[in-house]
N, C-alpha and C positions, 0 to 999 in steps of 0.2 A: 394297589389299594389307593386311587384318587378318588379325594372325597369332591364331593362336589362343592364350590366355593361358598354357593350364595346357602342354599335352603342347608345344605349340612355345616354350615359354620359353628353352629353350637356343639353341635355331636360332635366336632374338633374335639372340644376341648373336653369331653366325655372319659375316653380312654386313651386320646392322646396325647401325653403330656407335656412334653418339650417342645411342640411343633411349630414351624413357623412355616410362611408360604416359601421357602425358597426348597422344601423337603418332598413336594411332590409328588417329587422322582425317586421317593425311599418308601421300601415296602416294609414294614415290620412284621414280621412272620407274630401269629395270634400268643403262640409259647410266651415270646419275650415282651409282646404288647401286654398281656395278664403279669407277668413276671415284674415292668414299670408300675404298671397299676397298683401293682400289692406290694412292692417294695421292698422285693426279694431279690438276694444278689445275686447281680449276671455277670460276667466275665465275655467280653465281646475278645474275637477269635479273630484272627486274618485270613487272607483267603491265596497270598501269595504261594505260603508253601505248598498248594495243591495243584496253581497254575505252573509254576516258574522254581520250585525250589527243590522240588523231590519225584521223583520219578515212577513212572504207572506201575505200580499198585501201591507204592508204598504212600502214594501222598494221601490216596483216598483215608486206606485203611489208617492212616497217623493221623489226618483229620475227626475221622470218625473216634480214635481212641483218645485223642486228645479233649472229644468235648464230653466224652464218658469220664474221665479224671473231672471233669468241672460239676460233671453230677456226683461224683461219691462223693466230692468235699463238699456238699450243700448250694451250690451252686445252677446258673443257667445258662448255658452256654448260648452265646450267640454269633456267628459266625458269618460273618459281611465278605460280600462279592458281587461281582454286578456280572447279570445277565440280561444279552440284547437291551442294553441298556439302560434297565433297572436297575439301581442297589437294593438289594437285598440284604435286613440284616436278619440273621436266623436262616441259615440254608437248609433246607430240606434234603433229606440222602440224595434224591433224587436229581436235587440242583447242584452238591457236590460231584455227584457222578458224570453230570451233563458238563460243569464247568473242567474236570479233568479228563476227559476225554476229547476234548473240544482242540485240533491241528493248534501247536503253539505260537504259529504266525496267525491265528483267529484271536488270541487272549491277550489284549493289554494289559502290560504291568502298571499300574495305577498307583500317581501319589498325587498330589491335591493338582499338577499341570493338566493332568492328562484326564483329569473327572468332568469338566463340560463336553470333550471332544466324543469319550466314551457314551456318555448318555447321548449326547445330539446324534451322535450314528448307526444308534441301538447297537454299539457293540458290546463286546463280553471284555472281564478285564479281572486280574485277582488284584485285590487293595493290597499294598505296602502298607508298613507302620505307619506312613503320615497321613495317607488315605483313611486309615483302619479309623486312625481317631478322630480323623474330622468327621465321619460319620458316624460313630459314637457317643460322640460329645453333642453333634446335634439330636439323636433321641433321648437323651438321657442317661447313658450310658459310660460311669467315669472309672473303671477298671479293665487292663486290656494286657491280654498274655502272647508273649509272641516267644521266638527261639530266643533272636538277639538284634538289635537296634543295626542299622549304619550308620555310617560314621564319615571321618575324613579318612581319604583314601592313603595308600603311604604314596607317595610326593605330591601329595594333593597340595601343600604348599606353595608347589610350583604349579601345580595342573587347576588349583581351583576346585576340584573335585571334591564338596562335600557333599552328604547324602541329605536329601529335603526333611527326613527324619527329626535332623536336629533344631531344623528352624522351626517345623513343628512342635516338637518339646515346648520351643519358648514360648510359643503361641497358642496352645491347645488345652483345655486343663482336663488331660487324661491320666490315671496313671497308668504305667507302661510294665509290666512285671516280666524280666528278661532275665537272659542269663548273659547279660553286659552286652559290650560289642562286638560282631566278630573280629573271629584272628586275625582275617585275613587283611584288616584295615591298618591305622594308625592311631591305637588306644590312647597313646598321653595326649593327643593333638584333640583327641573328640573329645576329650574330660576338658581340656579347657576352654575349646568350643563352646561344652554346654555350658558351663560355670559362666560364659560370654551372654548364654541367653538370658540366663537367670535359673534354670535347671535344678531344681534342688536331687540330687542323687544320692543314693543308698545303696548298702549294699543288706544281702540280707541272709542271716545265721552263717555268717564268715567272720572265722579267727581276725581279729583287727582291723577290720572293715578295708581289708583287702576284695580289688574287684575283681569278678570274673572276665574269663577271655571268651568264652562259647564254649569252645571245646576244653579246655582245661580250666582249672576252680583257681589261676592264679595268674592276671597279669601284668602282674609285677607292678602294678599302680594301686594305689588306697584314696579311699574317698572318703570325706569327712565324717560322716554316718553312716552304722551299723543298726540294723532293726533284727532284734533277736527271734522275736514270735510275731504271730500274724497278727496278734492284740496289739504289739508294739507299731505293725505299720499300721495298723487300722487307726490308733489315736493320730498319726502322724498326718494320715490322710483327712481324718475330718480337721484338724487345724486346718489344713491347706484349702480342702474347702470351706472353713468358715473366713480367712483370711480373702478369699475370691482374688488369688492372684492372677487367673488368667493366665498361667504355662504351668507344665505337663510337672510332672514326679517319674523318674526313672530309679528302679529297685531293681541292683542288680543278684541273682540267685545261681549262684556257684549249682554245675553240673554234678549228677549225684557221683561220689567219687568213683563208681564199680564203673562207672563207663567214661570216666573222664582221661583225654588222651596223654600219652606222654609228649612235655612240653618242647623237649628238641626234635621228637619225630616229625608234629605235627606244624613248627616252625619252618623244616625243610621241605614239608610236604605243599605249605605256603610261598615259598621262594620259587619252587620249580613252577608251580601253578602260574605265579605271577610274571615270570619268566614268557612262559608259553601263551600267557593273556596278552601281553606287550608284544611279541614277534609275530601272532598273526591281528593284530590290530583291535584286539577289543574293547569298546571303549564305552562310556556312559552306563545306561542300568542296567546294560547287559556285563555288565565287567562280574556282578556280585552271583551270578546265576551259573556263569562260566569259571572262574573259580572253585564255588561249590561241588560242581559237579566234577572237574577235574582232579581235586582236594579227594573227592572220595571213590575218583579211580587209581590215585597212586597208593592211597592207604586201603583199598582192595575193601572196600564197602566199610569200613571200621566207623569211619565221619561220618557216615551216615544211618547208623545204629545211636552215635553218640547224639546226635541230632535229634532223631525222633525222641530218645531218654531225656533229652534237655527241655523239647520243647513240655511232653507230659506233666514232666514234675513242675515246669513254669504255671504251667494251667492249674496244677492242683494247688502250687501254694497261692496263686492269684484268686482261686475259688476259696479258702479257708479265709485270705485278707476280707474280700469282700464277706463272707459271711462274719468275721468279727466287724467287719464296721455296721453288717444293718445287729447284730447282734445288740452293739451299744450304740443303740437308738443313731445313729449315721445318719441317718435317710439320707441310706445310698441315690438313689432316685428323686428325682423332682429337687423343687428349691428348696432344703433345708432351714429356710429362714421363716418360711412359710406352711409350716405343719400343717396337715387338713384336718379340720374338726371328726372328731366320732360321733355318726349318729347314735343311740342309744335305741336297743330293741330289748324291751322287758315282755316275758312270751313263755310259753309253754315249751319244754323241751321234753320228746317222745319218743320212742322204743315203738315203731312200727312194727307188728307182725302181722300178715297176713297169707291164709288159705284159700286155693283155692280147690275145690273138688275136683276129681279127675271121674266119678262112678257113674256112668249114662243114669243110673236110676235117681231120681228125686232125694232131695235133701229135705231131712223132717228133723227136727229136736228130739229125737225118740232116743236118746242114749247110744245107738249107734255109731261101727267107727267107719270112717268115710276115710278113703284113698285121696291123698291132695297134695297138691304143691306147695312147701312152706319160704316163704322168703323173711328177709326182716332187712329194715333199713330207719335212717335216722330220718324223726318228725318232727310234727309239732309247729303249728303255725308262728309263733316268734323266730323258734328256730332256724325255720324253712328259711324265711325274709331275712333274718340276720347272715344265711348263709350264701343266700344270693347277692345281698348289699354287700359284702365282702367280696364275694369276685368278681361283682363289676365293679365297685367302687373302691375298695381297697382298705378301708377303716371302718368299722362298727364293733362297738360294746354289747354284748349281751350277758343282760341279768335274765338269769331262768335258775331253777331246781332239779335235781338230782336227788337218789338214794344213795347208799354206801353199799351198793350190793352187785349182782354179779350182773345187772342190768345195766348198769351208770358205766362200766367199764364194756359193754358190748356199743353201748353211744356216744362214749367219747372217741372209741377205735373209731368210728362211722364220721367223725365231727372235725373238721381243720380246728386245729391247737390255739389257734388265733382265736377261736369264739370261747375258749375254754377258763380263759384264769378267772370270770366273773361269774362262775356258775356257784348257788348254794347249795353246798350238802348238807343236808339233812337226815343223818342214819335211823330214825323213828318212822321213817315212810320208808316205802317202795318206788323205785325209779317210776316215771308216767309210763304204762304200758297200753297201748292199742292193739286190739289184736279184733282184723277184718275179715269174716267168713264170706268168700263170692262162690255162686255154683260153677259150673263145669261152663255155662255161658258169659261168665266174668261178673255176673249182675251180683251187687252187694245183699248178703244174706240176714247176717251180725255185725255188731260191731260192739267189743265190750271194752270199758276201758277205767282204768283205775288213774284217776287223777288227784288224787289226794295231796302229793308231792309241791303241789302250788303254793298251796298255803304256807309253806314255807319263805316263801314272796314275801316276808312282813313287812310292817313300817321302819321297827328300829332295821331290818337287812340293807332294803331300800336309802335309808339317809346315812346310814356306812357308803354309799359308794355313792353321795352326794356330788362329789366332785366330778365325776362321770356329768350328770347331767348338767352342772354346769357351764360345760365346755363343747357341748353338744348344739349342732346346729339342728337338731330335729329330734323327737321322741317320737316312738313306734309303741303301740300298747295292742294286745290282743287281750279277748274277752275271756279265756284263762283262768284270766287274776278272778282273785277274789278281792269284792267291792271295796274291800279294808284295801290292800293293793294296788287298786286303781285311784282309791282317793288318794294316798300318799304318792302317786304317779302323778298326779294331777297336781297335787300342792307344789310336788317341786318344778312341774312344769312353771306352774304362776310364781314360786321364786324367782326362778332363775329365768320367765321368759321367752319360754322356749315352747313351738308351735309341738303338737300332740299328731299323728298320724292313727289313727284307729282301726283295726282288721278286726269286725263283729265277729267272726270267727264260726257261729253256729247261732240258725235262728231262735232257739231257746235260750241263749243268754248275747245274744244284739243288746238286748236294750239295758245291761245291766248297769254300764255305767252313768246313763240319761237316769238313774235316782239320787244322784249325787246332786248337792248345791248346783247352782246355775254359774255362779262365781266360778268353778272347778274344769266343769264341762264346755267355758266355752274357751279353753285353750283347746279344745278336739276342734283343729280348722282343715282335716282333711281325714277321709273313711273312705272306705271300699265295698258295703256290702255285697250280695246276691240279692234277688228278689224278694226271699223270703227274708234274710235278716233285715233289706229294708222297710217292709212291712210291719216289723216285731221296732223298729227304732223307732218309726212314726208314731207307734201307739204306742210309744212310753215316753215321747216327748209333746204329743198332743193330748194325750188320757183318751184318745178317743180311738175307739176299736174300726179297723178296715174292712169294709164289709165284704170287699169281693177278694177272691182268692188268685194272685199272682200264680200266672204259669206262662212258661217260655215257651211251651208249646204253641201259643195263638200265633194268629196270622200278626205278621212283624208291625205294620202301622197299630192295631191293637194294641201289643204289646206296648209301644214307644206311647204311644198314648196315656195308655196305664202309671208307665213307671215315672211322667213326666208330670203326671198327677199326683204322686208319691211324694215326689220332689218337692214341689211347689210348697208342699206343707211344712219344711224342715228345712229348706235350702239357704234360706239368707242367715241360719244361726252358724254354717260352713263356710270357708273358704273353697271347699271343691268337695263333693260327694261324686266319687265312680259307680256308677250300680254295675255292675256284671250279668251279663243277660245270656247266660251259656255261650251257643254256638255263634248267637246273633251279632256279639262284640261287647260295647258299653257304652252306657250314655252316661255322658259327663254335665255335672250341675257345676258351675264353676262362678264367682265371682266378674264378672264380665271385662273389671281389668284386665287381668290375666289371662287373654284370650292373646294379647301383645305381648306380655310380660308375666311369665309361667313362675319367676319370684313371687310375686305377689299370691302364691299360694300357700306361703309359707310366713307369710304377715298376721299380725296378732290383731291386727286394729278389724273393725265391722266390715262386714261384708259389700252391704250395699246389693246395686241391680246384679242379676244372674244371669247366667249365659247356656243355656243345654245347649249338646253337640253330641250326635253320635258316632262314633267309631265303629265303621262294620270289618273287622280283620280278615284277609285274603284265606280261601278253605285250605286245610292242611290234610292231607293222604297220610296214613300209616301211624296212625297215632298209637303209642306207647303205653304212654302212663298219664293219667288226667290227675293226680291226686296235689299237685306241687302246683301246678299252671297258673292259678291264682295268687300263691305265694312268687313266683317267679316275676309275673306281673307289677307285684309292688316292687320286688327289691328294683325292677329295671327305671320305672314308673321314679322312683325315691332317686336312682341313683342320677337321673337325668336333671332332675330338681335341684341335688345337691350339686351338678357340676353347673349350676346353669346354663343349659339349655336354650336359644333364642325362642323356639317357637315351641305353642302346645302340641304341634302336630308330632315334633320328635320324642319328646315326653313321653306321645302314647303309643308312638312307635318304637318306642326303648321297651316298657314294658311289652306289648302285643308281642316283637323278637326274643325276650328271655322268656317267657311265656311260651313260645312254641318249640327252645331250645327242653323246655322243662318236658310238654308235650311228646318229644322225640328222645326221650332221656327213663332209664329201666328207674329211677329214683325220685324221688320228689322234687329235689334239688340236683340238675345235672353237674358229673365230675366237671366240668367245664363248658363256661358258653360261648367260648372259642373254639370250635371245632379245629384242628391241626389239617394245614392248607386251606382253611377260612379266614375269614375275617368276619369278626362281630359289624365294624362301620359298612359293608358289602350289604350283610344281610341285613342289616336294618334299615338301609336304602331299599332295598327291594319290599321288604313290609310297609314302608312310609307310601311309596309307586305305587302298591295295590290293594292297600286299605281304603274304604270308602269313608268319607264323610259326609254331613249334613248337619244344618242347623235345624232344631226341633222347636 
């Protein structure tokens, strides 16, 4: 995933959050890239035990079940390795299976030495603990489950032998969630090691803040602190990161007792190992590999049952920590110092149903019953946008309406929880229901819909959650509301300042909100309509009726002619009008600024000279579902705006890409506009390539 330096610099900082140029060479799989973005806890994985630490088949399958524990405790597993000299963080089964089967003189064991030689010679390498977190730390990533830490060696006093683990601690600010150090080291010597680097160390739900050994729950050493619950380490950790000490937290987690070993067994079983490590000479980062495996030849597989138990239950309690820290507001992800504002999307929220006929013969209104396919999924033009500026962007408010009935509970199952605490119920209405008749050729037949629900939109609803828009770097309004709604959208836009985004929504109520004061309407400095709703805006912010009748059918310089006519009449009261012209793309009326600097479309002050530009989007094969595409468009379109963007071109190649994810998607709003083994920055390089432009 290298983005290209110059033209994609802005789309950097889109979806990618932590990045700097020296990350090039790190792939983040789309899972854990949306996973930053929305600010949902991950738990980054190591990739040693699969190269170098456990043996074929058990390292796959403990891999694999290790990041299954990080999903039941709410978590997203991410799991770094480098292939042919990529880092990888997020391995795909597939990249697992390939890196452990891969001759184990082909796989470097990698800790922060051995990471330029790795990448410079495309080789393949599992990350160590020290590795694991300089690459974690660089995307974002401040939680990290491993078995157990290295340490100093026993006579490492003499030999010098400590493990780069701990000079990372001091220098990394990851935390590290283990089941201490192994046995097989010198645990009083690594504790004062780390206390050397500055290490703050825990232990965690152990009687007297006794630490763990790996394999047994007691090595006879205690450390200063004890974290009883995952709440307890989760406060622990956002001090540490609000204090930005710059080194690591190591939480040591005692082995569950049913597989923890007994402690003179597994001493002697240590002595003989290290015995047999020293007589045929092994020495450096092979010393911790050969041990292991010998440790769990003399104890006849036992050590390494206990192993795989240690490492699991590390990952689930590291996936329950991070879910208490984004729980209490942590933001685990990104700079915490620096909150991202909520745009605010007030909008229709709807109960799609639609039929379509399955009977060769004609569909007539005659009371007949007709054979059909029934689906239903969640709408509504606010919603749609708020649901898309949520997963590419990762923050959005939505004020919309609900019933108390059995429909509001079929949309919220359909709706991420995130859009949900700002919803009005109103038990005297009916949930918004659409329900769409298409024949047996897909073509729309009916459409009936009960919208009553809105009205619950009021003024006093609206200045209850005043604070929302205050804090808001943008308002989203669709046509919806009712004019009582849009005004009080409007007013608080002009308190507080805050630029207005408009989705006409349907040509018969386009122009509802152009009846308001002029004072109101002209914080609306950016809209989207179609053809026809900009026709229906013109003539209600001119009084004067359009004599000729828009269609996208005409031969294309026609059409561009027409709609730049349209324009012309309404354009300097906007900061940016999109018209949408079906198949053809859109032509953009923009501020002429903002041809350089895509911010300035989000400015309050006059317009000034205009700029048209059309966008013609590359043809798409196999198209799905058209119903979202337009909703998908703004959220992409908005969410480029908000991360600022360098250039308009990316802008409207953020939206035209979630736009064609909506397109190739069974639902209005697709499950995800990261496809898994995509990348959203790939494909919206490729829509940017083959999108045509022109000035008009």
């Amino acid at each position: 995933m290298l983005l290209r330096k110059c033209a994609l610099g802005g789309f950097r900082a889109l979806l990618c959050r932590t990045y700097t140029q020296n990350q090039k060479h790190i792939v983040v799989h789309p899972e854990i890239r949306q996973a930053l973005s929305q600010k949902q806890p991950i738990v980054a994985l190591e990739s040693t035990i699969i190269t170098h630490g456990m043996p074929v088949p058990q390292n796959v399958e403990t891999a694999l079940q290790v990041e299954e524990m990080v999903r039941q405790n709410g978590a997203v597993p991410a799991t770094i390795g480098i292939i042919d000299g990529c880092i990888k963080v997020g391995l795909t089964q597939e990249e697992l299976m390939k890196l452990a089967h891969k001759p184990r003189e082909q796989v470097i064991k990698c800790s922060r030495r051995d990471l330029p030689y790795v990448v410079a010679a495309q080789q393949s390498g599992g990350t160590t603990v020290a590795a694991t977190m300089i690459v974690a730390h660089q995307v974002g990533i401040p939680i990290f489950a491993t078995g157990g830490i290295g340490g100093v060696h026993r006579e490492g006093h003499v030999t010098m032998d400590v493990s780069a683990d701990l000079v990372e601690l001091g220098r990394t600010p990851v935390a590290v969630v283990c089941s201490g150090v192994k046995s097989i080291l010198d645990i009083p010597r690594t504790l004062e090691y780390l206390e050397t680097q500055g290490v703050c160390v825990a232990s965690y739900a152990s009687m007297g803040g006794v630490f763990p050994d790996f394999y047994t729950r007691d090595s006879g050493c205690k450390v200063p602190y004890n974290l009883e619950t995952a709440a307890d380490a989760a406060r622990l950790l956002r001090a540490w990161r609000e204090l930005d000490l710059q080194s690591g937290v190591l939480i040591g987690v005692p082995i569950p007792e049913e597989f923890a070993a007994d402690k003179s067994a597994i001493d002697a079983a240590i002595e003989q190992a290290n015995a047999e490590a020293q007589a045929q000479g092994v020495s450096g980062k092979e010393v911790t590999p050969f041990l292991l495996s010998h440790i769990a030849g003399i104890t006849k597989g036992r050590s390494l049952q206990a192993n795989i138990a240690l490492i699991k239950n590390n990952a689930a309690v590291a996936a329950q920590i991070a879910s208490a820290w984004v729980a209490g507001n942590g933001h685990q992800c990104g700079d915490s110092r620096e909150p991202k504002k909520k745009p605010v999307v007030v909008g229709a929220s709807i109960l799609d149903l639609s039929f379509r006929v399955k009977d060769m013969h004609g569909l007539h209104l005659d009371g007949a019953t007709y054979k059909s396919v029934a689906k239903h999924a969640a709408g509504g033009v606010g919603r749609n946008i708020a649901e898309g500026i949520y997963k590419l962007y990762g923050e959005v408010n939505l004020i919309s309406a609900v019933g108390n009935d059995h429909f509001a509970q079929m949309l919220r199952q359909l709706m991420p929880a995130a859009l949900q605490s700002n919803l009005i119920v109103d038990a005297q209405h009916a949930t918004s229901l659409c329900s769409v008749i298409f024949d047996r050729l897909g073509d729309c037949k009916l459409i009936l819909g009960d919208m009553d629900v809105h009205d619950s939109i009021t003024t006093a609803a609206l200045k209850a959650k005043s604070e929302l828009f205050s804090q808001a770097p943008l308002i989203v309004m669709d046509s919806n509301l009712s004019e009582q709604a849009m005004s009080s959208t409007l007013q608080l836009a002009q308190q507080f300042q805050v630029p207005v985004f408009f989705e006409p929504t349907d040509m018969f109520i386009a122009g509802k909100p152009f009846k308001l004061p002029a004072e109101l309407t002209q914080h609306i400095r950016l809209l989207k309509p179609n053809l026809h709703e900009l026709k229906t805006i013109v003539e209600a912010i001119t009084g004067q009726a359009v004599k000729h009748q828009p269609d996208t059918k005409q031969e294309q310089s026609e059409l561009l002619k027409q709609t730049k006519g349209l324009l012309r009449q309404i354009d300097t009261r906007f900061n940016c009008i999109i018209a949408t012209l079906g198949n053809h793309g859109v032509l953009l009326s923009i501020r002429s600024d903002a041809e350089t600097d895509p911010s300035k479309l989000l400015s309050l002050s006059p317009s000034g000279e205009h700029t048209t530009l059309f966008y013609a989007p590359p043809k798409l094969q196999h198209i799905v579902n058209v119903s979202g595409a337009g909703d998908s468009f703004c959220a992409g379109f908005i969410t480029a705006l908000l991360k600022q963007c360098h250039t308009l071109d990316e802008c409207v190649a953020t939206g035209f890409a979630s736009a064609e994810r909506a397109l190739l998607s069974e639902s209005a709003v697709p499950d995800s506009y990261i496809k898994e083994g995509d990348n959203f920055e790939s494909y919206f390089q490729q829509i940017e390539e083959k999108m045509q432009r022109k000035r008009i």
